[in-house]
C-alpha positions as CSV (number, residue, x, y, z in Angstrom):
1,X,14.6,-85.3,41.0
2,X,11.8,-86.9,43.2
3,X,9.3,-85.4,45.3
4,X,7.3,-86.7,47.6
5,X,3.6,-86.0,49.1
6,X,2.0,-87.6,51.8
7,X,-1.7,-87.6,52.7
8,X,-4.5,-89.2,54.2
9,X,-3.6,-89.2,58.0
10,X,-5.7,-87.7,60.4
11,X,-8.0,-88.4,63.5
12,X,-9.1,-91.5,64.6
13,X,-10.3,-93.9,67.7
14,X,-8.4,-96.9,68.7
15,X,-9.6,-100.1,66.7
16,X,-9.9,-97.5,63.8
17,X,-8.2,-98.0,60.1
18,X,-6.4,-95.1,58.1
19,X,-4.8,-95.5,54.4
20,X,-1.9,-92.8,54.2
21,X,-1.0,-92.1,50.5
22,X,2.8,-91.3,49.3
23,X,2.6,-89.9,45.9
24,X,5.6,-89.1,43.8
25,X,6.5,-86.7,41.3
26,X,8.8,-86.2,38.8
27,X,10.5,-89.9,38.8
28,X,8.7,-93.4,38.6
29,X,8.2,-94.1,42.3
30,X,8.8,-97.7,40.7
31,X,12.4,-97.1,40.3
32,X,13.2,-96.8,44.0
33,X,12.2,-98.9,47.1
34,X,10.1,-97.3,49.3
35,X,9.7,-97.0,53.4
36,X,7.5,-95.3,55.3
37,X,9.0,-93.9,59.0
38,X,7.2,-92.2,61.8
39,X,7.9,-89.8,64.6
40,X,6.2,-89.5,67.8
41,X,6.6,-86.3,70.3
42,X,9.3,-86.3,71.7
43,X,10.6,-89.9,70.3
44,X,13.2,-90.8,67.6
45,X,12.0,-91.3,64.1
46,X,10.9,-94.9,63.8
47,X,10.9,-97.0,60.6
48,X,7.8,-98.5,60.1
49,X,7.3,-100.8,56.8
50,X,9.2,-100.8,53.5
51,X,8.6,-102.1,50.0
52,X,11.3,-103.5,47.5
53,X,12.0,-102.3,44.1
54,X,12.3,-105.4,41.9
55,X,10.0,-108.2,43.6
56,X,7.6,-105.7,46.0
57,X,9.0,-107.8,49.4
58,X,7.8,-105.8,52.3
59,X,9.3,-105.5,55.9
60,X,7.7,-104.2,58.5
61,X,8.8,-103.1,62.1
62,X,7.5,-105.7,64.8
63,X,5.5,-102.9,66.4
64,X,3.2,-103.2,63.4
65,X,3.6,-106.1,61.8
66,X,0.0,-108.0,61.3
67,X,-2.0,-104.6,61.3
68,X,-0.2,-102.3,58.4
69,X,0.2,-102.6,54.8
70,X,2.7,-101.5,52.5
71,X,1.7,-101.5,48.7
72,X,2.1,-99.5,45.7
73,X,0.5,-98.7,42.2
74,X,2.9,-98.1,39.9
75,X,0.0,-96.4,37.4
76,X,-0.7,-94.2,39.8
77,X,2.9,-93.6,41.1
78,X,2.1,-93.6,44.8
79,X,3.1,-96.1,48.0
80,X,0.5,-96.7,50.6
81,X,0.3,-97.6,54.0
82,X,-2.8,-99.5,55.1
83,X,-3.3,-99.1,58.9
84,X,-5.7,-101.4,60.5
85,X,-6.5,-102.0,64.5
86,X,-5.2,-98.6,64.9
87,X,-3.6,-98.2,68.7
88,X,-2.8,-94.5,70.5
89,X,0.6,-95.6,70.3
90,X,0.4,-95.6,66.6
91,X,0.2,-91.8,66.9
92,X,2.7,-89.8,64.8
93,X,4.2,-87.9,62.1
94,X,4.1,-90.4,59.1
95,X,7.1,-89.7,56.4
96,X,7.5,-91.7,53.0
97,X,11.0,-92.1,51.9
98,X,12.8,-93.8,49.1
99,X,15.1,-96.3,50.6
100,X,18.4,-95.5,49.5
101,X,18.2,-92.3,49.2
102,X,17.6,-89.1,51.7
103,X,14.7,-87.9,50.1
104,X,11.3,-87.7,52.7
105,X,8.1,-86.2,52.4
106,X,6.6,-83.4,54.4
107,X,4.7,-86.1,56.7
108,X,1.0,-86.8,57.6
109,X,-0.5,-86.5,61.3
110,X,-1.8,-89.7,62.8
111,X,-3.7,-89.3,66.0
112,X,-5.0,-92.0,67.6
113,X,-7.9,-91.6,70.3
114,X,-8.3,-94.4,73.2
């Protein structure tokens, strides 16, 4: 059974760059692909980026596309999410999930100042 434990979010100004961590736990995150989603108050939960199992191919949502980065180091079993040119609109709960399966993490804040 996975778990899964984000970290890293927290407070920054608009321009700014934030690295969340996913880290994984009892299963090798490298079995699974991997997607990070976000939620904003009072918004739907939004998929933001995702990385395949077998060949790392990443996706990302248009909205972010050009400024985020999804990677992962198998040694260390955890998924990241480099976040660059940061915007207020970026702002949000930020979840890890694996991609075929319903398992999330708890989430990490991301707050954006303009």
């Amino acid at each position: 059974q996975v778990q899964l434990a984000e970290s890293g979010g927290g407070l920054v100004q608009a321009g700014g760059s934030l690295r969340l961590s996913c880290a994984g736990s009892g299963r090798a995150l490298s079995e699974y692909g991997m997607d990070w989603f976000r939620q904003a108050p009072g918004k739907e939960r939004e998929f933001v980026a995702r990385i395949g199992r077998y060949d790392g191919g990443t996706v990302y949502a248009a909205s972010v596309k050009g400024r985020f980065t999804i990677s992962r180091d198998n040694a260390k079993n955890t998924v990241y999410l480099q976040m660059n040119s940061l915007k207020p609109d970026d702002s949000a709960i930020y979840y890890c999930k694996l991609t075929v399966y319903d398992v999330w993490g708890q989430g990490t804040q991301v707050t954006v100042s303009s």
